[in-house]
N, C-alpha and C positions, 0 to 999 in steps of 0.2 A: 228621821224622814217623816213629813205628813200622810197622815192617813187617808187615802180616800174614800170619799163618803159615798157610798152603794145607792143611795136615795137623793143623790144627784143626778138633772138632767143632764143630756148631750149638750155639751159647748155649744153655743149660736152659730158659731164661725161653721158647724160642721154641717147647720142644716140645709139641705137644700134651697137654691135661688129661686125667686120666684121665675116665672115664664115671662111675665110682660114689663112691658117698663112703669106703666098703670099702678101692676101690685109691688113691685119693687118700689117704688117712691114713696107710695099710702105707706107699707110697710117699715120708709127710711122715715119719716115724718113722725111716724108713731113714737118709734126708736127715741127719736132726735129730742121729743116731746116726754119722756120716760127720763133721759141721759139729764136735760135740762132742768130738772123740776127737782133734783136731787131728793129722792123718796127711792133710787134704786140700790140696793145693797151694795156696799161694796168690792164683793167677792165676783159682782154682777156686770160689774161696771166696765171690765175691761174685756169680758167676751161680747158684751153690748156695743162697744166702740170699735173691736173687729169684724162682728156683724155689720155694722155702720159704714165702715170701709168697704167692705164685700160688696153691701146694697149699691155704694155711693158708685163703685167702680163698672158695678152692673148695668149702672144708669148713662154713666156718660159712653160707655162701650156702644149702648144702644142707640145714643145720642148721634154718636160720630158714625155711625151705620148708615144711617137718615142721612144725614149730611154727606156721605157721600155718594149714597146712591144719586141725592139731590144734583150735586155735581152734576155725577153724569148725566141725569137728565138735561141739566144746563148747559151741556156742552163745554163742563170744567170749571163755568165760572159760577161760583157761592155769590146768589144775589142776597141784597140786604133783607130783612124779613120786613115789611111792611106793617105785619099784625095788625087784625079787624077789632 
C-alpha cells in the first residue's frame, strides 16, 4: 500500500469555491493556463483537472442563474444578446 506523504497539501478538489463568478473564472484560467503549458507535476495534474471541473461547473451554475432570472425579467422570453 502507498505511503502517504504528511508534507503534502489538501487535494484542490477540497478547497473551498470562490464566491463570485469573477474569481472563479480568473481562478479557472489560471488553472487552464498551468494544465496547458505542461510544467505541472504529474501527481498534480489530476486534482488540477478536478479543481477545473468544480470551477468550470461553478461558473455555468452562475451563469444559468442570470439567465434565468433574465427570463423572468423578460416575461419568459431569453432575448438574443446584442453585446456593445
Amino acid at each position: 500500500m502507498p505511503q502517504v506523504d504528511p508534507t503534502d497539501t489538501a487535494p484542490a478538489q477540497a478547497a473551498p469555491l470562490p464566491t463570485t463568478y469573477e474569481a472563479a473564472l480568473s481562478e479557472l484560467e489560471a488553472l487552464v493556463g498551468q494544465l496547458e503549458s505542461g510544467q505541472m507535476p504529474l501527481d498534480q495534474l489530476l486534482s488540477g483537472y478536478q479543481r477545473g471541473a468544480a470551477l468550470l461547473a461553478f461558473c455555468k451554475d452562475k451563469l444559468k442563474a442570470v439567465e434565468d432570472q433574465i427570463q423572468v425579467l423578460d416575461g419568459g422570453q431569453l432575448k438574443p444578446w446584442g453585446g456593445a
